[in-house]
N, C-alpha and C positions, 0 to 999 in steps of 0.2 A: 400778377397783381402789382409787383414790384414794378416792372414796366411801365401800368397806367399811370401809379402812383409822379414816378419819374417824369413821366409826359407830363400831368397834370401840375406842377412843380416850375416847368417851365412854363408852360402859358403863363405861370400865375407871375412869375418871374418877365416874363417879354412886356404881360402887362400894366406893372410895377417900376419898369424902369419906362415907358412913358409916360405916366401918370406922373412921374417923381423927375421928370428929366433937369430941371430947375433948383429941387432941393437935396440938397444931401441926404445921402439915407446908404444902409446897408441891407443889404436883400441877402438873406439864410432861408435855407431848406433842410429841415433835419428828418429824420424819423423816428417815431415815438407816442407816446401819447403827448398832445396835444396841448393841450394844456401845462402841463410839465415842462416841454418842452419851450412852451413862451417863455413862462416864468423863470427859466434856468438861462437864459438867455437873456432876458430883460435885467436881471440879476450882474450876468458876468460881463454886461456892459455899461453895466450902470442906469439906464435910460431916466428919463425924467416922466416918461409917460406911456402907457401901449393904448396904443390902438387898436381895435379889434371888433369885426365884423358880430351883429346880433346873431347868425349863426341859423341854423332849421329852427320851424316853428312849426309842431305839430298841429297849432290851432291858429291859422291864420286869423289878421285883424285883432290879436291879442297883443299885448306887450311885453312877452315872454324873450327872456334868452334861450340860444342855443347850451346846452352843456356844456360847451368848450367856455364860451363867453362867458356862462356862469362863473365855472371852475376857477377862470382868471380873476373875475372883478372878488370873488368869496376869498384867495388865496395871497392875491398881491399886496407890498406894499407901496407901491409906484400907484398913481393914480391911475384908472380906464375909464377908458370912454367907448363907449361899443356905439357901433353905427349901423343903422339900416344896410341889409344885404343889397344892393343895387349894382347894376353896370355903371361903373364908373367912365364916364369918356370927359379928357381933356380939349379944352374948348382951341382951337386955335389964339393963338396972341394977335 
């Protein structure tokens, strides 16, 4: 499980540094729970703002968060902005 975990860390990673190629950003992969893990991190670098995916939606066409997205916007003191789960693709310049 460790393994997938690993793999799936980097896709998310390959496809973060092109989406982001233009702007500054730092890309973490940690292990944990999930939420905690934003937070301790959004924390120990100060951030101005997380961003963060709406997450599964057990009742699609609803406005619901995912639990992690929850977790974050209920817990932070940093502003979120959660965004629809979508494929992001960077348009050519």
């Amino acid at each position: 499980h460790e393994q997938k975990d690993t793999a799936k860390a980097l896709a998310i990673r390959q496809q973060a540094q092109q989406l982001l190629a233009d702007i500054p950003y730092r890309f973490t992969a940690e292990l944990g729970a999930p939420a905690e893990i934003i937070l301790q991190i959004a924390q120990a670098h100060s951030v101005d703002e997380i961003i963060i995916g709406k997450g599964s939606n057990p009742h699609p066409g609803q406005n619901q968060l995912g639990s992690v997205a929850h977790a974050v916007l209920e817990a932070s003191w940093q502003p979120v902005i959660a965004v629809a789960n979508r494929k992001i693709e960077r348009s050519a310049k």
